[in-house]
C-alpha positions as CSV (number, residue, x, y, z in Angstrom):
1,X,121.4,151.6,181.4
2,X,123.4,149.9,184.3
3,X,125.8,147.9,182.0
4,X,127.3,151.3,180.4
5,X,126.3,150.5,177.1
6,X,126.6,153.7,175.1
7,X,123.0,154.4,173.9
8,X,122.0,153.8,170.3
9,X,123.0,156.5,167.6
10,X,120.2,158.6,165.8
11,X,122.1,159.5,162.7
12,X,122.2,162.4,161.7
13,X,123.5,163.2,158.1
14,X,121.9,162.3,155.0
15,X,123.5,161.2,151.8
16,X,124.7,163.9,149.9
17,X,122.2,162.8,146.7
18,X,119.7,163.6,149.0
19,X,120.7,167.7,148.9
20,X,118.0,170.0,147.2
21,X,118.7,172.8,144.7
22,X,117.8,175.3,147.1
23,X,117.1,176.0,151.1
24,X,115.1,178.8,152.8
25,X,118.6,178.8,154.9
26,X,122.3,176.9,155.0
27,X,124.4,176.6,157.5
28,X,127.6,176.2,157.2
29,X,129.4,174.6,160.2
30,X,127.8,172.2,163.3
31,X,129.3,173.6,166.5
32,X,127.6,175.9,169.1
33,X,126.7,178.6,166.6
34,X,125.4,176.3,163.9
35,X,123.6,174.2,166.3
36,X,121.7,176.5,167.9
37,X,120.8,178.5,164.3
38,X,119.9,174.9,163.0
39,X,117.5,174.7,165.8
40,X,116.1,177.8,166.4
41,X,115.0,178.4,162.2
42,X,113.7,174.5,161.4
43,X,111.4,175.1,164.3
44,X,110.4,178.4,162.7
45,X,109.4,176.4,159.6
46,X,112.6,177.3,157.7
47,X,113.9,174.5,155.5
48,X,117.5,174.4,156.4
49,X,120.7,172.4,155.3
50,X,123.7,171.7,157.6
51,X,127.1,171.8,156.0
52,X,129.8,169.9,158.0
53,X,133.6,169.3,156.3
54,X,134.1,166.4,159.1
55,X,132.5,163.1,159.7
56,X,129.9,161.9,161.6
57,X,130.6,159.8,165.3
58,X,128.5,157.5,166.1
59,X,128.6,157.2,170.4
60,X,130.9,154.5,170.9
61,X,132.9,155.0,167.5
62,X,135.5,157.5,169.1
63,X,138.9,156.8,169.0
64,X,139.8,155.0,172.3
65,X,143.0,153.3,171.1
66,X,146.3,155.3,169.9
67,X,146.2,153.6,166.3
68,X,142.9,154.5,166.3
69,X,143.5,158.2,167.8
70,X,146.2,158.7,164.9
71,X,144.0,158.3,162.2
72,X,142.3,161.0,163.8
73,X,144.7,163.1,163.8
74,X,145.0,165.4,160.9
75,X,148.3,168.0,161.2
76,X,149.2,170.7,158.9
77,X,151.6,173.3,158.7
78,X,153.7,175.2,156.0
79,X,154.4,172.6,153.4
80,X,153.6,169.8,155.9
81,X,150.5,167.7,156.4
82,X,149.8,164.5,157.8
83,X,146.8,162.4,158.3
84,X,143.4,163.4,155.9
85,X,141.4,165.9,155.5
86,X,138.7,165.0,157.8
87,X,140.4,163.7,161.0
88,X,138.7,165.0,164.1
89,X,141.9,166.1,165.6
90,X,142.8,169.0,163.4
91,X,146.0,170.7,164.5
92,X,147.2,173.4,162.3
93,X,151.5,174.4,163.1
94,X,151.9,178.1,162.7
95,X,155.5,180.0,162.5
96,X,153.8,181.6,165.8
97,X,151.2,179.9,167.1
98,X,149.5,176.4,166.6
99,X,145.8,176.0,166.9
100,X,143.5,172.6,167.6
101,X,140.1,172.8,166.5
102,X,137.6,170.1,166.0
103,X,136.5,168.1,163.0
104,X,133.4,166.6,162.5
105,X,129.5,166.6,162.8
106,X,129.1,169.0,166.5
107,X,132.3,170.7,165.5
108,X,134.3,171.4,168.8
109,X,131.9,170.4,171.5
110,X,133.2,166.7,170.1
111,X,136.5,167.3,172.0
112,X,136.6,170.0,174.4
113,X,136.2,169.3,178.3
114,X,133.0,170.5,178.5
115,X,133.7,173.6,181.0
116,X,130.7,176.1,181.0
117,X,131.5,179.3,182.8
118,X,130.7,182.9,182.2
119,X,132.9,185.9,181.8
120,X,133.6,188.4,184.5
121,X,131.2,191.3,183.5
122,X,134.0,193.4,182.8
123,X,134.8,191.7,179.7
124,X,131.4,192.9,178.3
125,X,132.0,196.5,179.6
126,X,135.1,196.8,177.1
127,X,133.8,199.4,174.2
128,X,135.0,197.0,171.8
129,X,131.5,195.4,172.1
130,X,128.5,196.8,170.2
131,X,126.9,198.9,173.1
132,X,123.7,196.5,171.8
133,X,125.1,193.6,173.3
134,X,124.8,195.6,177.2
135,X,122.0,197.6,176.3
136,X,118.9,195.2,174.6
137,X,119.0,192.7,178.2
138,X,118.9,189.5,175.6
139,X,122.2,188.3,176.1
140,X,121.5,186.9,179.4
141,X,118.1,185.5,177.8
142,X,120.5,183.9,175.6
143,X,123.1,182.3,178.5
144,X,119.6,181.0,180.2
145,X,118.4,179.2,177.1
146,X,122.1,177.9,176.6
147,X,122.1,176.7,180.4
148,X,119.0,175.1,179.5
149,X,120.3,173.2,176.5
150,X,123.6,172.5,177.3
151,X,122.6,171.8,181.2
152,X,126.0,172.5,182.6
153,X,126.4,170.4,186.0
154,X,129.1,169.7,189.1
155,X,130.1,166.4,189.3
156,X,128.8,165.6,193.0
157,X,132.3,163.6,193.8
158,X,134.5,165.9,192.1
159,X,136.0,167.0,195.4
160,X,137.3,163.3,196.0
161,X,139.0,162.8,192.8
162,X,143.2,162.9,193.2
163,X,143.6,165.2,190.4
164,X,141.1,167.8,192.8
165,X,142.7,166.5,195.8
166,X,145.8,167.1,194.2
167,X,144.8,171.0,192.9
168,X,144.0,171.6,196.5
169,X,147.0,170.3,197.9
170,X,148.8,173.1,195.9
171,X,146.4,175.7,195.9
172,X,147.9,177.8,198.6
173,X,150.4,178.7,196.3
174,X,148.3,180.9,194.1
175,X,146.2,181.9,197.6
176,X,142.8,180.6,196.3
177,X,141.5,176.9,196.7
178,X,139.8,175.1,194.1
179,X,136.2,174.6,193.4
180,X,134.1,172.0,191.2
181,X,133.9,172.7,187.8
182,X,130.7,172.9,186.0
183,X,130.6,171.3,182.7
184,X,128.0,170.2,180.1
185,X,128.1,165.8,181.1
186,X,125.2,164.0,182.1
187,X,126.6,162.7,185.7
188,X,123.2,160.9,186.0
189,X,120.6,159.1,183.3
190,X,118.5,161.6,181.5
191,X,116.5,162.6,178.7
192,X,118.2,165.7,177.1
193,X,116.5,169.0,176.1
194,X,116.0,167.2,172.9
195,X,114.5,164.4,174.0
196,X,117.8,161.9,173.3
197,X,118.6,159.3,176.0
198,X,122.0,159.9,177.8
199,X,123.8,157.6,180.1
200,X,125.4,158.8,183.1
201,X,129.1,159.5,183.1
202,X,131.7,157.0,183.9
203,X,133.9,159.4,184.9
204,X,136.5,158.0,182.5
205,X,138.2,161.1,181.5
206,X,138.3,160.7,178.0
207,X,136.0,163.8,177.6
208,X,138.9,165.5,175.0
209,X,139.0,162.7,173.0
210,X,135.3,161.9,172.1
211,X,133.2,160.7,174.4
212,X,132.1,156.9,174.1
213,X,129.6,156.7,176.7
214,X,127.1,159.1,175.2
215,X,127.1,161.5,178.5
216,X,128.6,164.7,177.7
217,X,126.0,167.1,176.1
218,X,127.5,168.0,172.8
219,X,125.9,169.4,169.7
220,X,125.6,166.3,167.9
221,X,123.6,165.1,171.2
222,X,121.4,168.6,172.1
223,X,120.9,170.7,169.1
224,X,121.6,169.3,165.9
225,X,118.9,166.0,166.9
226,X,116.5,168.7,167.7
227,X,116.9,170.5,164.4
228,X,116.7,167.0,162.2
229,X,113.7,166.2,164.7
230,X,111.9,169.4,162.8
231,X,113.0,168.6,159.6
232,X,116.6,170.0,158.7
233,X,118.9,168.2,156.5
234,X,122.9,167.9,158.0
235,X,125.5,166.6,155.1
236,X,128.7,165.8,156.3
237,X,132.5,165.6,154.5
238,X,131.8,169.1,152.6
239,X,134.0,171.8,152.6
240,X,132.9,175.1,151.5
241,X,135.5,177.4,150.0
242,X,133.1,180.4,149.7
243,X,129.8,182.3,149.1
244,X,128.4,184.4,146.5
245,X,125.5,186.6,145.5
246,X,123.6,185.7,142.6
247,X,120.4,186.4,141.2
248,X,119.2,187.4,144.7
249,X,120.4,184.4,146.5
250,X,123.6,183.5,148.0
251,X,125.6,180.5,146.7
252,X,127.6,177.9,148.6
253,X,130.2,176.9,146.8
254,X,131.6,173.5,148.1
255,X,135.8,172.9,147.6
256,X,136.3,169.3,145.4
257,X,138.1,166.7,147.5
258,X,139.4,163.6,145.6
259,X,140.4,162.4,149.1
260,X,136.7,162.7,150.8
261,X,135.3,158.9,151.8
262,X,131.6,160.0,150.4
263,X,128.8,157.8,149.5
264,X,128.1,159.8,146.3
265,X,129.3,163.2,144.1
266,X,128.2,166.2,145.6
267,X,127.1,169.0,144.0
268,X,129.5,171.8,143.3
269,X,127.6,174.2,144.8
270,X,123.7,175.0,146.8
271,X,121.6,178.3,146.9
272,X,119.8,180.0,149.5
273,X,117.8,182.8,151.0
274,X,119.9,183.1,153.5
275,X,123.8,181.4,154.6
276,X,125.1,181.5,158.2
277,X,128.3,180.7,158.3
278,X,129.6,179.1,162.0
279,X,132.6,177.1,161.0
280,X,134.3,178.5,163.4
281,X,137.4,181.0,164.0
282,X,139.4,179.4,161.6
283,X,136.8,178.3,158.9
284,X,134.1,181.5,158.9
285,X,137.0,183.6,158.3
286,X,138.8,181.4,155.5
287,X,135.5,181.5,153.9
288,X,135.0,185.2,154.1
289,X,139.1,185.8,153.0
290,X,138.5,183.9,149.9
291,X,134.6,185.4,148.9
292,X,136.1,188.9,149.4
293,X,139.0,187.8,146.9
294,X,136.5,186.6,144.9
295,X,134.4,189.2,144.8
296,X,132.8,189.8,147.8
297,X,132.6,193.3,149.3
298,X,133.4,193.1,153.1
299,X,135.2,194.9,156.0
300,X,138.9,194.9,155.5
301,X,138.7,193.4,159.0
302,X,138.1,190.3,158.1
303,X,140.4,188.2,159.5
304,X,141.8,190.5,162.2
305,X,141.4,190.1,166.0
306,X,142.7,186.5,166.3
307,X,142.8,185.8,170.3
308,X,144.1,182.9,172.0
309,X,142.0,183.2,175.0
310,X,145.1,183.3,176.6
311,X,144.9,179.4,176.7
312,X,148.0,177.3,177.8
313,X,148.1,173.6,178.1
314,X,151.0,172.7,180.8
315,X,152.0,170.1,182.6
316,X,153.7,168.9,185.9
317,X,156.4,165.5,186.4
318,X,156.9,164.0,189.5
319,X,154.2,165.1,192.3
320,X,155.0,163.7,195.5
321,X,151.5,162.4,195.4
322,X,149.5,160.8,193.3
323,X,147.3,162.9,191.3
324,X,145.0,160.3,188.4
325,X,144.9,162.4,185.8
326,X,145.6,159.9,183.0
327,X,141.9,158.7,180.8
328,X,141.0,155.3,181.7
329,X,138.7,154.3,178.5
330,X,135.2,153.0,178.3
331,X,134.0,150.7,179.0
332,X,135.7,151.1,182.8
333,X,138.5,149.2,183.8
334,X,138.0,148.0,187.0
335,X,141.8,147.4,188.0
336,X,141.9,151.1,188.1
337,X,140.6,154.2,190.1
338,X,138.1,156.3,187.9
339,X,139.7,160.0,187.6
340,X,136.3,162.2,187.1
341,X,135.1,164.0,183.6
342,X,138.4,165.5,181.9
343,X,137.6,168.9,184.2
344,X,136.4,168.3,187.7
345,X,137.7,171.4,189.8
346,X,139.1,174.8,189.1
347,X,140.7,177.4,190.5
348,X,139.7,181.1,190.0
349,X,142.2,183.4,190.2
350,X,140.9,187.0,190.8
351,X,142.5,190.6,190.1
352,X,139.8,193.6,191.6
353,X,142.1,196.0,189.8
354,X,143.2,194.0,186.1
355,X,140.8,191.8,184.1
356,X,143.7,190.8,182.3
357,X,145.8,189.1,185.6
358,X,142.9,187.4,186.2
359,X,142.9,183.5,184.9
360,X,141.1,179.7,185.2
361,X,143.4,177.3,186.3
362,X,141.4,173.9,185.5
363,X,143.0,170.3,186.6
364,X,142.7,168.6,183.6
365,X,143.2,164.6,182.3
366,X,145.0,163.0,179.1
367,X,142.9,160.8,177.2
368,X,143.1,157.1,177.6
369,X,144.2,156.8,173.8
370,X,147.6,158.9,174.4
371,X,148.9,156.6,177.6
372,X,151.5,154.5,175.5
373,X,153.0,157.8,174.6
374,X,153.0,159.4,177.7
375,X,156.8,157.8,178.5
376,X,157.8,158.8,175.2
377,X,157.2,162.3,176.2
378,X,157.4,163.1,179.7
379,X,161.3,162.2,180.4
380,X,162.5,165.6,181.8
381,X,165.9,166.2,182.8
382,X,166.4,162.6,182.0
383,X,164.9,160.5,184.0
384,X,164.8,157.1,181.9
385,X,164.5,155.3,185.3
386,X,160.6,156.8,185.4
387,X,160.1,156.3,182.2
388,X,161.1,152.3,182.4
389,X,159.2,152.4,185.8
390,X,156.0,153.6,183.6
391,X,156.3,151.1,180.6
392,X,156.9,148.1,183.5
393,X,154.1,149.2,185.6
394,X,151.6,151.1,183.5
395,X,150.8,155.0,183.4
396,X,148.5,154.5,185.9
397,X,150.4,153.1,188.4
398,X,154.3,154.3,187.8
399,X,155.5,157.8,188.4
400,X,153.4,159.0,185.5
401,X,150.0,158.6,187.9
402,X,151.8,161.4,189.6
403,X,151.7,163.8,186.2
404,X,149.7,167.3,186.2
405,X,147.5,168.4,183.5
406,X,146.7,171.7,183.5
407,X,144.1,173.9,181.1
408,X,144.4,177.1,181.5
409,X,142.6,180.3,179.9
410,X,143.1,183.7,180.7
411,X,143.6,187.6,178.7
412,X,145.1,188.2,175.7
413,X,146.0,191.1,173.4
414,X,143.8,189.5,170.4
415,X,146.7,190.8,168.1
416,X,147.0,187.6,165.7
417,X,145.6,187.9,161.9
418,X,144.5,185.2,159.2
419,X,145.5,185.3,156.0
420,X,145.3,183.7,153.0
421,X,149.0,182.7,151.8
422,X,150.2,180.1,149.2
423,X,146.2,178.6,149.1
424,X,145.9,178.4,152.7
425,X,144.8,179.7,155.8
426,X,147.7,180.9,158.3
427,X,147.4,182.7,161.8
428,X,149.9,185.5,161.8
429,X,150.8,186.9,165.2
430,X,154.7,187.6,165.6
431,X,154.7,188.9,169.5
432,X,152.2,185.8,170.6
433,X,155.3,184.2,172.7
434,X,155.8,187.2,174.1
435,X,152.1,188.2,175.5
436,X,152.3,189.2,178.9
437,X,149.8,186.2,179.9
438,X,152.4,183.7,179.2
439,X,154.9,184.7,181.8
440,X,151.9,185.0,184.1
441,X,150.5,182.1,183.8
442,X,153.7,180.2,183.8
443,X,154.5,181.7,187.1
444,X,151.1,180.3,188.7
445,X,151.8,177.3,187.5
446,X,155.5,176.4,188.5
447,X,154.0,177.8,192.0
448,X,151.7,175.2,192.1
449,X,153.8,171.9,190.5
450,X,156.9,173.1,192.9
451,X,154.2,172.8,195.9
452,X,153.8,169.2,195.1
453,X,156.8,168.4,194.8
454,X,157.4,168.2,191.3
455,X,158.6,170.3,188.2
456,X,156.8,172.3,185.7
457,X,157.1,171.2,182.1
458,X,155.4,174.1,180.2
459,X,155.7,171.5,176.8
460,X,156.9,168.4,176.3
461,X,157.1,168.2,172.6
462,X,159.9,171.1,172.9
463,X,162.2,169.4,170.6
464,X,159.5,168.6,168.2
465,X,158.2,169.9,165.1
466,X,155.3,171.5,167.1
467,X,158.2,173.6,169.7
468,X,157.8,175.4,172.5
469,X,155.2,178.0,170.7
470,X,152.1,179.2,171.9
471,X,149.1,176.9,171.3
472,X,145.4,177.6,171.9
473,X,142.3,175.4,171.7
474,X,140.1,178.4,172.0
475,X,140.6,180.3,168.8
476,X,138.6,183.4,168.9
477,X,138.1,186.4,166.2
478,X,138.6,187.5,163.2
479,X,134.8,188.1,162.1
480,X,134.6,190.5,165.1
481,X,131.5,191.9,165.7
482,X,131.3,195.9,165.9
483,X,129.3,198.8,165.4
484,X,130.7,199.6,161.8
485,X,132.6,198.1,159.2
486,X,135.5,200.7,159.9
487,X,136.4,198.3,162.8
488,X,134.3,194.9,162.7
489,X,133.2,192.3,160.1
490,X,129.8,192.1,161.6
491,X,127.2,193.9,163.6
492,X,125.8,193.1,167.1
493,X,123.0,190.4,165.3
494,X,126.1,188.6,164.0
495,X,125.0,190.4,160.1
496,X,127.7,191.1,157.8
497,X,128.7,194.2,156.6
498,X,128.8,195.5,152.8
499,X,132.3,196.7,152.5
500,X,131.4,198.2,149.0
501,X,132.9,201.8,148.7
502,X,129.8,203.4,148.1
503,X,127.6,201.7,151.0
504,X,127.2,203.0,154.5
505,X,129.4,202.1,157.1
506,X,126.9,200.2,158.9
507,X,125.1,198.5,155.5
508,X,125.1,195.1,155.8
509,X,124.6,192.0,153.2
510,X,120.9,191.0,153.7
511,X,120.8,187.2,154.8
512,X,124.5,186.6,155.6
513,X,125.2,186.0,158.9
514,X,128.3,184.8,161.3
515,X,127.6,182.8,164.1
516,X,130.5,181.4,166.3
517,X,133.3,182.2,168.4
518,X,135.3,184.2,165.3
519,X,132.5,187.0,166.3
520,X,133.5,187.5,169.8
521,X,135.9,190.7,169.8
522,X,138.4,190.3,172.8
523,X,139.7,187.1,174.9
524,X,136.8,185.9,177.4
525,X,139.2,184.8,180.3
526,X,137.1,182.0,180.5
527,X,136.0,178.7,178.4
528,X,134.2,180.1,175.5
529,X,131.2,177.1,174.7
530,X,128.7,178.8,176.7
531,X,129.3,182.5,175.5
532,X,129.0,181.4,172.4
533,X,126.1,179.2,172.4
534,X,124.4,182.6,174.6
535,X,125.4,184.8,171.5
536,X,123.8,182.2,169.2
537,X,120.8,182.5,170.6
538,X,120.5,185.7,171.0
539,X,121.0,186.2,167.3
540,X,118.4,184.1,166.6
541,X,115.7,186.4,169.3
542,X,117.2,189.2,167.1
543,X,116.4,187.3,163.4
544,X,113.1,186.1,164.9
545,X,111.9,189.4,166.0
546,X,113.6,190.8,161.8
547,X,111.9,188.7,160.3
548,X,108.8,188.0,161.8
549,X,109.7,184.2,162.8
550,X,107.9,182.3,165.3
551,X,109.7,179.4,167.5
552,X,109.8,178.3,170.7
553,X,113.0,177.3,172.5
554,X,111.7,175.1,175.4
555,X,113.6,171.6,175.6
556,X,111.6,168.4,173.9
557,X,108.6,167.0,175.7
558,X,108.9,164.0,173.7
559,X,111.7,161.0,173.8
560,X,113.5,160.8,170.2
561,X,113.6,157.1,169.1
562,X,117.0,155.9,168.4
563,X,117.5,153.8,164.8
């Protein structure tokens, strides 16, 4: 694998002819949470069906191109929409803050950077938390077996990339220098944990927008292979509006979309003993809004506890020196310096005293695809003459190879709410531009830009339809886990509870589960794949042990043949 061909594609979804009547369990969503429960119950002999709204990408079938990245790109907001249904970009404008989530077959781990870290231990100590979760020991079995799966690595030459070199230069600022990153990419030629074939990084940087060379350890490259390897089914382009009980079993009932590209009709609907629903923040709780108003009996929690993570994407203009933080594509271009995985080095900024001060500040990189934009946007205080330098000479060589590109995730309140208005999800969160993290974090980072010699640009789509409002790749909440229904939607095993009037306040709905990142109760401060994932399979120690299961979660000890 020396000529950084990506490796060959084992597909993964079947045609949607191929569904059955019925499952032992269906999982609805193919990120962390449905990965993992995909996994874990086909080993256990369960016959399971993955439900995914998005697509399937091939390795080497991501959009590297801007035409190709707009076609990706699905936007929504208020009466607005562009692009389909089924882009894997999928931004959704709120009056108060916007959201990007991923679309398609491995759900988020498609496009995020790939950062594995683990919350201070004060986050856990917050009584918000089912005292399960601190008292049973198995969430740390869980972060082990996620380590194991998702193999989170440093990138052995991170510390000589510009955009570390560049951190560092700055770092004194904020008092605290920057270390390397570890994130779930193959930096060398393996054979995963489910016996798929992975080529080594490139170092590309395109990480956010897909990545083409098969190296960063996604879902759709760890867990989901593992669970088709064992026999579950994964059927992509289906959107499930909501879930039912009939006839002791629950029903999926799938949304009809004229606009779906599909090989076939699918069914309006599947049964099984059991659903998990891990569509995520946004789409667990959407599902649970509309089966309560259809019916349902939950928590009148559902929905509530929306956190940001206290994310904030920023950037910097005019560094003195150069910092290589723009994607360079695959395959590599060799008139240009490779820039490292999307996240190379971080900074940890510490507070003894307040979890909430505390924050990541992550060098990050714009993908490849966005480049012929990039002197579009970044034209501060109007400075055409940078702009013209950057379309004459390229982004990588004009002032733009001087740009920052910050990720950063901290503490938030977790005050936001979903709600079902006008036949749509909306996030509802009045005081987000107003959370204390925002003025905090801004402060770091003009500290840090002004250091190298440049100025801070906290958004440069200001005078766009997308403003200067809070946005957050890290949507959390709003199927909070708890110890009752009077202040959760689920319990500490991720069950959910029975919000009839006559039921106790800890009755749940035998074989409905949530299992994602809209469980987690509070902001993590920190990237959220790996909590996540740990929770996941926690869940599943918890179901095993319920329901007399048997599986194993060592990695493959055989190599998965490619078609």
């Amino acid at each position: 694998m020396t000529d950084h061909t990506p490796p060959s594609h084992q597909r993964l979804t079947s045609p949607h002819n191929q569904m059955a009547a019925h499952y032992d369990v269906v999982i609805v969503g193919s990120g962390y949470g449905g990965g993992v429960a995909a996994s874990r119950l086909s080993r256990a002999g369960k016959r399971v069906a993955v439900i995914e709204r998005g697509k399937e990408f091939a390795t080497g079938n991501f959009p590297s191109r801007l035409p190709e990245l707009r076609r990706e790109l699905q936007v929504s907001g208020g009466k607005m929409r562009i692009g389909g249904e089924r882009g894997l970009f999928d931004m959704r404008l709120g009056e108060d803050i916007h959201v990007l989530v991923g679309c398609g077959v491995g759900g988020g781990s498609l496009i995020n950077a790939g950062v594995a870290l683990q919350p201070d231990a004060r986050v856990f100590e917050d009584d918000v938390w089912p005292g399960q979760i601190r008292q049973d020991g198995l969430l740390a079995e869980g972060y082990r077996r996620a380590r194991t799966w998702l193999r989170p690595a440093e990138d052995n030459g991170a510390t000589i990339r510009q955009k570390f070199k560049a951190l560092d230069r700055a770092s004194s600022a904020v008092g605290t220098s920057p270390k390397p990153a570890d994130v779930v990419i193959s930096f060398d030629d393996t054979i995963n944990a489910a016996g798929i074939l992975q080529s080594a990084c490139t170092r590309c940087g395109d990480c956010c927008a897909g990545c083409n060379v098969g190296a960063k350890n996604t879902v759709a490259l760890t867990y989901l292979p593992d669970a088709v390897a064992h026999g579950a089914e994964v059927y992509a382009e289906l959107t499930v509006s909501h879930v039912s009980r009939e006839n002791n079993a629950w029903r999926v009932n799938f949304r009809t979309d004229p606009k779906a590209t599909t090989d076939d009709n699918h069914p309006p609907s599947v049964t099984a003993d059991q659903v998990i629903l891990a569509a995520g923040t946004l789409g667990s709780s959407e599902i649970l809004l509309r089966s309560r108003d259809s019916g349902l009996s939950l928590s009148d929690k559902v929905g509530e506890g929306f956190s940001a993570n206290g994310d904030i994407i920023a950037f910097g203009y005019g560094a003195t020196e150069p910092v290589n933080a723009i994607g360079t594509g695959h395959p590599p271009r060799e008139d240009v310096e490779t820039v490292g995985a999307s996240v190379s080095g971080q900074i940890r900024v510490q507070n003894s005293k307040k979890l909430s001060h505390e924050m990541y500040i992550q060098e990050g990189v714009l993908p490849s695809a966005l480049a012929p934009l990039l002197p579009i946007f970044f034209v501060p205080g109007g400075r055409l003459l940078g702009a013209a330098q950057s379309l004459l000479k390229g982004v990588y060589k004009g002032p733009l190879n001087h740009l920052h590109t910050f990720f950063v995730v901290s503490h938030d309140s977790g005050s936001g709410r979903m709600v079902i208005e006008d036949d749509k999800l909306k996030v509802k969160w009045p005081g987000a531009e107003e959370e204390p993290v925002n003025a905090r974090v801004d402060g770091a980072l003009k500290s840090l830009v002004e250091k190298n010699g440049g100025d801070y640009i906290k958004s440069p789509l200001a005078a766009t339809s997308v403003g200067s409002k809070p946005a957050t790749a890290h949507p959390l909440g709003g199927c909070a886990m708890a110890t009752d229904r009077t202040s959760g939607v689920v319990n500490h095993k991720g069950q959910v509870y029975d919000g009839a009037p006559d039921a106790h306040d800890t009755a749940v709905h035998e074989g409905l589960y949530v299992i994602d990142g809209s469980v987690i109760p509070r902001s993590l401060g920190c990237n959220p794949l790996l909590t996540i994932t740990a929770l996941a399979e926690r869940t599943m120690i918890h179901m095993a042990a319920d329901q007399d299961l048997t599986f194993d979660a060592q990695p493959a000890t055989h190599v998965v043949a490619a078609e």
